[in-house]
C-alpha positions in Angstrom: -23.5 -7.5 0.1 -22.6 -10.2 2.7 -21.5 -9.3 6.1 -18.0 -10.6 7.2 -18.4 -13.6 8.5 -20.8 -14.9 5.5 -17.7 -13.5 2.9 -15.2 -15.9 5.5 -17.6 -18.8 5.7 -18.5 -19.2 2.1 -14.9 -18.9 0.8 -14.2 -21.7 3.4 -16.9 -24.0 2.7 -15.5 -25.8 -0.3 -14.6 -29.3 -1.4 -11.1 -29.2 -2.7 -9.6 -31.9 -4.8 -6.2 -33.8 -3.8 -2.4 -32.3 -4.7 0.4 -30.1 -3.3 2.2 -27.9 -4.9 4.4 -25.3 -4.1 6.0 -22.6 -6.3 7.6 -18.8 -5.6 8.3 -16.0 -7.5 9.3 -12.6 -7.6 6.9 -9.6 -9.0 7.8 -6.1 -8.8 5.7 -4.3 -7.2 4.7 -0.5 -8.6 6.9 2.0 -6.9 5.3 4.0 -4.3 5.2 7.8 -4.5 6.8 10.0 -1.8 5.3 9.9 1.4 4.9 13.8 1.5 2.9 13.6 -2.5 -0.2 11.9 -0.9 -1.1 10.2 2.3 -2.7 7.1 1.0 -1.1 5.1 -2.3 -1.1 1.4 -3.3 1.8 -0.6 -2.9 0.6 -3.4 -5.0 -2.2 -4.4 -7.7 -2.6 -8.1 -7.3 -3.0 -9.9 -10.9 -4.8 -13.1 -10.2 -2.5 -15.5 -11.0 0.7 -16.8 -8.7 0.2 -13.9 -6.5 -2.7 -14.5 -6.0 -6.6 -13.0 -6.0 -9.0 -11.4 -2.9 -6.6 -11.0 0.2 -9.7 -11.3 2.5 -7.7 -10.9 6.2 -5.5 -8.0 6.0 -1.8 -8.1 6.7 1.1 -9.0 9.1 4.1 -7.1 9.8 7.3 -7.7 10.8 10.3 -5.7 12.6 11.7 -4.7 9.3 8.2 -3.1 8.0 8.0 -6.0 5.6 3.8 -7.4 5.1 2.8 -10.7 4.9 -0.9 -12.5 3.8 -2.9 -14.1 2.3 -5.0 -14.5 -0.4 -8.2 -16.4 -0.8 -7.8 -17.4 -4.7 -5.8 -17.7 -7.6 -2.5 -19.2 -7.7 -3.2 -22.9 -8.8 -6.3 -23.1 -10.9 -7.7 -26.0 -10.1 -11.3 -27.6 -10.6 -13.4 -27.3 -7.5 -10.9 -24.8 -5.7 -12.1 -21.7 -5.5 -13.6 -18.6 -3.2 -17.1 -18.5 -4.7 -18.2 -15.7 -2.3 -16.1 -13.2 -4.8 -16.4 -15.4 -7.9 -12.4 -15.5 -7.9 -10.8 -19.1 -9.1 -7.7 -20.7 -7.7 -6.8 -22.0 -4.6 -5.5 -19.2 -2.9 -1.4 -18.6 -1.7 1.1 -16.7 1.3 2.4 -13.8 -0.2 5.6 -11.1 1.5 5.6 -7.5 0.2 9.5 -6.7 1.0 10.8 -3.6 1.6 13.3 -2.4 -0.6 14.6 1.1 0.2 11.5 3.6 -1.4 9.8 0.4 -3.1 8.3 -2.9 -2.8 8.4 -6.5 -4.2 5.6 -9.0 -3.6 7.3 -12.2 -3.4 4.9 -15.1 -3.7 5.3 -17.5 -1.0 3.5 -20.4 -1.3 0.5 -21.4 -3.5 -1.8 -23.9 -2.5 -3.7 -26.7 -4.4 -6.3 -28.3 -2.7 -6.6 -32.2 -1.5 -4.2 -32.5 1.6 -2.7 -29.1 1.9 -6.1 -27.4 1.2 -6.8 -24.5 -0.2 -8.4 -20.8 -0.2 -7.5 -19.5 3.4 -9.8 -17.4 5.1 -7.3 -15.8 7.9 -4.0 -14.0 7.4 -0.8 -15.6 9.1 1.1 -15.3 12.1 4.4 -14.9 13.1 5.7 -17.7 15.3 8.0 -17.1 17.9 11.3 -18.2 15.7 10.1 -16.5 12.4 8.3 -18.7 10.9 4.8 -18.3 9.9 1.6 -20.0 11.1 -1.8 -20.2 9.4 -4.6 -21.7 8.8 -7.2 -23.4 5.3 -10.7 -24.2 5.6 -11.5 -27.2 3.2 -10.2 -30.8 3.4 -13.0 -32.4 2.8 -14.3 -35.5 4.7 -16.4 -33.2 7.6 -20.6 -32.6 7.8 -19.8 -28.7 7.3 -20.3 -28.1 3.9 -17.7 -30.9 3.4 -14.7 -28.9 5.0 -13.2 -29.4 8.4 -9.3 -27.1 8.2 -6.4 -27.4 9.1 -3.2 -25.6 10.2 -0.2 -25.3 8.4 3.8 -23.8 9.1 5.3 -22.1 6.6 9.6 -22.1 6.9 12.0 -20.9 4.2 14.1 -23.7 2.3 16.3 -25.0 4.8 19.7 -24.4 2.9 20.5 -21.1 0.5 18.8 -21.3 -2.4 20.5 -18.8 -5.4 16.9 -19.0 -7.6 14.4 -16.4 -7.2 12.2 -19.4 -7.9 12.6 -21.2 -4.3 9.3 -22.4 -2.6 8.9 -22.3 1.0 8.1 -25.1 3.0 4.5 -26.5 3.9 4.2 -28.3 7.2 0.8 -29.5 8.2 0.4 -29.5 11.8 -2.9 -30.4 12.5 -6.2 -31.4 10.4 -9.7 -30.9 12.2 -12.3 -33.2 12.4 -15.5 -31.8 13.2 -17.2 -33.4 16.4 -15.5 -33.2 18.6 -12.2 -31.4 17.5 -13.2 -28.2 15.5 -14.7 -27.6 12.2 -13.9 -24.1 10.1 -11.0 -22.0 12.1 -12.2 -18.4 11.8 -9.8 -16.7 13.9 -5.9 -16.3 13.5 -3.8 -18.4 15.7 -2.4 -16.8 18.6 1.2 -18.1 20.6 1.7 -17.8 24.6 5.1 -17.4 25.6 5.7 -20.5 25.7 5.2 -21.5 22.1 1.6 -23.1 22.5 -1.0 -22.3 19.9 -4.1 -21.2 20.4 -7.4 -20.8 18.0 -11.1 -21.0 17.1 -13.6 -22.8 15.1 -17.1 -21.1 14.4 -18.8 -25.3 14.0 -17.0 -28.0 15.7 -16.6 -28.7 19.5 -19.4 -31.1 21.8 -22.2 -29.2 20.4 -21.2 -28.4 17.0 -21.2 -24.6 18.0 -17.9 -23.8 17.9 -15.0 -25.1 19.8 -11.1 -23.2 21.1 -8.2 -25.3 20.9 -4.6 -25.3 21.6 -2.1 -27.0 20.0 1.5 -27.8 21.8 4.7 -28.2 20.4 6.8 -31.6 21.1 9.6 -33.8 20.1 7.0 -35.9 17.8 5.2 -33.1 16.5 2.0 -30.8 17.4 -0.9 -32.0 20.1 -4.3 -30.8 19.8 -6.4 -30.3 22.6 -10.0 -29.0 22.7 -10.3 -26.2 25.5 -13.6 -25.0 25.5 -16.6 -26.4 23.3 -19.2 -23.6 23.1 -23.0 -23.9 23.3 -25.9 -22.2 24.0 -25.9 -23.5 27.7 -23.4 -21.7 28.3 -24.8 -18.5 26.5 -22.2 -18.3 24.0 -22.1 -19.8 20.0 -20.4 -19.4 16.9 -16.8 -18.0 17.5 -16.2 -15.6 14.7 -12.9 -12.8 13.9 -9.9 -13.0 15.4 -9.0 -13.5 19.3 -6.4 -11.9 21.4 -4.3 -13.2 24.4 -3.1 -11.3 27.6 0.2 -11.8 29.1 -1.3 -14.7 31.3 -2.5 -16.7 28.0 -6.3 -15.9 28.9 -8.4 -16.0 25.8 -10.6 -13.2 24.3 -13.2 -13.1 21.8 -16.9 -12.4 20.2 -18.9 -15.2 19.5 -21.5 -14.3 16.4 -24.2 -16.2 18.8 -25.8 -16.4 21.7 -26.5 -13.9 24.2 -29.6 -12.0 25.8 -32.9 -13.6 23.5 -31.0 -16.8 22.1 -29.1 -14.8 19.4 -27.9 -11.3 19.7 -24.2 -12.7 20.2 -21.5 -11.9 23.3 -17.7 -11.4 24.0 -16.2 -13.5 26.1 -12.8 -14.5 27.9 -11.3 -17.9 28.4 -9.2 -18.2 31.6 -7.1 -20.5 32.5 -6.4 -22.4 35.9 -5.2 -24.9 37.2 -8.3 -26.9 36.9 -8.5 -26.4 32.9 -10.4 -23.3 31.3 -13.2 -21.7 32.1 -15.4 -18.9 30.1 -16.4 -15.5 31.2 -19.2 -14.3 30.1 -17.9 -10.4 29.8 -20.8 -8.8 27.7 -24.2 -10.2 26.0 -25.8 -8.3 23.4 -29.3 -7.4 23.1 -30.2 -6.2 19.8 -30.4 -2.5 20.3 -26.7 -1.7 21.8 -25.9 -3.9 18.7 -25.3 -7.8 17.4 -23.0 -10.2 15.5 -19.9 -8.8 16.8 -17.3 -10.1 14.9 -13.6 -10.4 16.5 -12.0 -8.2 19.1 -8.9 -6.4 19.7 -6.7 -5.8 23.3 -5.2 -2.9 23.8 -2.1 -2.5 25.9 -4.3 -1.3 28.8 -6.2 -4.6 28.6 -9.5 -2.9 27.5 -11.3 -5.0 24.5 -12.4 -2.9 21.0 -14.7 -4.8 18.4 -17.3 -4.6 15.8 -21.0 -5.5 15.8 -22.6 -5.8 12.6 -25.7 -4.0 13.6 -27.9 -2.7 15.8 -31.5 -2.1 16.3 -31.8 1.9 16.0 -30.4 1.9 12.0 -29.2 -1.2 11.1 -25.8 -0.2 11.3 -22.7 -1.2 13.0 -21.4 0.1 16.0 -17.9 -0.3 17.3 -17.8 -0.7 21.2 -15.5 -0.8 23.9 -15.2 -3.3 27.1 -13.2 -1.5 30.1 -12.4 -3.9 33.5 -13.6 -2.3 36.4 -14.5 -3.7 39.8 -14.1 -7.2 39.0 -16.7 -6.8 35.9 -16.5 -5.2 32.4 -17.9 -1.9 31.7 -19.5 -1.2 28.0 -19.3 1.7 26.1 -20.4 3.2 22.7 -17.8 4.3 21.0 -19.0 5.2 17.4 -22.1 3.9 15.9 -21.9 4.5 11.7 -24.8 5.8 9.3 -26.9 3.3 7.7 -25.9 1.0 5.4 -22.4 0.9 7.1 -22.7 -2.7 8.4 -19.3 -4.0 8.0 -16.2 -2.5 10.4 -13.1 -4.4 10.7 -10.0 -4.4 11.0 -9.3 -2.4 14.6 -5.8 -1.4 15.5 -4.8 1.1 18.1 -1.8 3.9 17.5 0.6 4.5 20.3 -1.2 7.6 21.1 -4.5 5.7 21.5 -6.4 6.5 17.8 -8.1 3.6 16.6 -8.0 2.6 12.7 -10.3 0.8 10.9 -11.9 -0.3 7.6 -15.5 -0.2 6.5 -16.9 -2.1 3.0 -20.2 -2.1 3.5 -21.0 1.1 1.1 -20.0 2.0 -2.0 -15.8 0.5 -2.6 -15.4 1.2 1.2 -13.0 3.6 3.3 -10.5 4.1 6.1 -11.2 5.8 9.5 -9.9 7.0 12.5 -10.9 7.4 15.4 -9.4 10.2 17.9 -10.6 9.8 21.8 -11.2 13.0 23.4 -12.6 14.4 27.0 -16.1 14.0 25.3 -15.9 10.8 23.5 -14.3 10.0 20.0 -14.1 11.9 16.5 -14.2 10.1 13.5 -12.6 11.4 10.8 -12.5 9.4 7.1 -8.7 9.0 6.1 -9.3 7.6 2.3 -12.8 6.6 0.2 -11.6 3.8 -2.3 -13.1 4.2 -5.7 -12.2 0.9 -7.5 -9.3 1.6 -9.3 -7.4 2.0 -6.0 -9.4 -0.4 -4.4 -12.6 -1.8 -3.4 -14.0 -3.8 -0.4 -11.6 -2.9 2.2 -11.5 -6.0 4.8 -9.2 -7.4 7.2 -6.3 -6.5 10.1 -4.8 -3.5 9.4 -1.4 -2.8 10.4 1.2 -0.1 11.7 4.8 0.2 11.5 7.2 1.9 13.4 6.6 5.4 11.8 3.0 5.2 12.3 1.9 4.2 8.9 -1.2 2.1 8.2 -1.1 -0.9 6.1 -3.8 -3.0 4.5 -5.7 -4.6 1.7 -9.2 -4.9 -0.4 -10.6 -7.5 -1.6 -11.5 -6.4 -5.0 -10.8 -3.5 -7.3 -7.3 -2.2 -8.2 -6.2 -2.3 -12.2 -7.1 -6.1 -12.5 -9.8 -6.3 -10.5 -8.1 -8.5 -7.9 -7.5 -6.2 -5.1 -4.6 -4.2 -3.6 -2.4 -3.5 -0.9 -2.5 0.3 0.1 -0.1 2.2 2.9 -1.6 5.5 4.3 1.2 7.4 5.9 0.5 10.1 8.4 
């Protein structure tokens, strides 16, 4: 099975044909169960067509517990636009699960078609800082990379009420990336300052072509893109992969799949801002045996940095890790190293009592964990083993709401094959 970031670069690496279309709908979604029948249930079986196929990134939340996504295919079928790394067809759409009460509606949100819009998105969406939502496509054609350089879209309700269940939202492309020098293939989610800039990654792209951040500014005549840091292996770091996070001072943090001790175990890194520009700190290298490939990291309120590496060189398995700040440098630590076979961890999120959730697809349709710090380190306990028909291939952010319960999706599996959002309550 492929590792994470082969699953995100393959559905990304596409040539897409030209059109834009948007449509929306409403589906009702299957009621859930009680919360007190079962801790885990699915909230919705997606069908392949309008709503879409293979939600690769996990979900969003808002304040009102509603989810937002995406999904990789279906939605317009058109020649040419599809994610070939699940054999899915279509070129992917933004979907909203509302909350209604004790059930759910998925409400289709946009469906894209390839050409100048793009098509099969790799990363879920964001919420901007006045409600709209901010993501990003992989394909447009025209760049070196497997013909597809990206782009970054806005997606805003109609501007006046609309009495139609069928309303589309609006498209608004804010920036298309170019390859050399700009960025090629945006693997992480965008992330806003609070100040409304945007910020982001591409794993190809930048001086070098191995990988370049950028941030992209708001302004009367639209959005500016600016390169902030082009990675390369001079300065030890390549291949930006998973999502990032920002601190309250807008510094930058994420793993790059390359690089490191020996050429190519991969490192995490920081990108600080000053006065002068940005400048990267180097804040841990890999070396093969403590593990390698990291993909993506997570903050958590205390400012210490949670991730994934896809292996290590004990078992072949993957170990999730921990960076704590501590006399000007970063302290690593092991916090749970899986069996073999279990390569593929994703999806970090941290409770308010400090248990860490996750997702692993490596083996079999995949499960849920958590992870409960102690005095002696962390227990691991499994919270749900999907076995198809619930599920299968469970990738992506997960989420929690206000009560504490988890939110997420697979890729595959579910009654049409398609994948599923789940909830796990507590």
């Amino acid at each position: 099975m492929k590792r994470p970031e082969q699953r995100q670069l393959a559905a990304i690496r596409l040539g897409l044909v030209p059109a834009l279309l948007a449509a929306t709908f409403f589906l009702l979604a299957f009621a859930p169960q009680p919360a007190n029948a079962q801790s885990f249930q699915v909230l919705y079986n997606f069908t392949g067509g309008q709503d879409g196929a293979g939600p690769v990134d996990g979900l969003t939340i808002d304040r009102g517990g509603n989810l937002y996504g995406t999904a990789s295919a279906g939605g317009i079928q058109v020649p040419g636009c599809n994610d070939s790394s699940w054999g899915f067809t279509g070129c992917g759409s933004v979907f909203e699960l509302q909350r209604h009460g004790a059930s759910w509606i998925m409400k289709p949100l946009y469906d894209f078609q390839g050409g100048y819009d793009s098509g099969n998105p790799g990363q879920g969406v964001t919420i901007g800082p006045e409600g709209a939502l901010y993501g990003l496509t992989n394909g447009v054609g025209g760049c070196s990379d497997y013909n597809a350089c990206g782009n970054v879209f806005r997606l805003q309700p109609p501007p006046t009420f609309c009495a139609s269940a069928m309303c589309p939202w609006r498209e608004t492309i804010l920036h298309q990336f170019s390859g050399q020098p700009d960025g090629s293939l945006p693997t992480s989610r965008v992330l806003f300052d609070s100040v409304g800039n945007m910020y982001g990654a591409t794993v190809y792209g930048g001086t070098a072509n191995q990988g370049a951040a950028y941030e992209l500014s708001p302004g009367s005549g639209g959005w500016t893109e600016s390169v902030i840091f082009s990675f390369d292996q001079g300065a030890g770091v390549t291949l930006p992969a998973g999502n990032m996070a920002i601190d309250p001072d807008a510094n930058l943090y994420g793993a790059a799949y390359g690089g490191g001790i020996g050429c190519c175990y991969g490192a995490v890194f920081q990108l600080q801002r000053s006065q002068s520009g940005w400048g990267l700190n180097q804040l841990y290298h890999f070396n093969g045996d403590d593990g390698y490939a990291p993909i993506g990291v997570y903050r958590d309120p205390s400012g210490n940095i949670f991730g994934t590496s896809t292996g290590d060189g004990g078992n072949q398995s993957a170990n999730i890790y921990e960076l704590s700040p501590a006399n000007g440098g970063w302290n690593y630590s092991l916090v749970f190293n899986f069996q073999v076979g279990h390569t593929d961890a994703s999806g970090l999120v941290m409770d308010s009592a400090g248990n860490l959730y996750g997702c692993e697809s490596e083996l079999g349709d995949g499960y849920i964990f958590k992870l409960t710090p102690s005095g002696s380190g962390w227990t691991f306990t499994t919270l749900h083993t999907f076995s198809g028909s619930d599920g299968s291939g469970a990738v992506g952010q997960i989420v929690i709401d206000s009560d504490g319960n988890l939110y997420g999706t697979t890729v595959r599996g579910g009654l049409y094959g398609f994948g599923v959002i789940w909830e796990i309550t507590p």
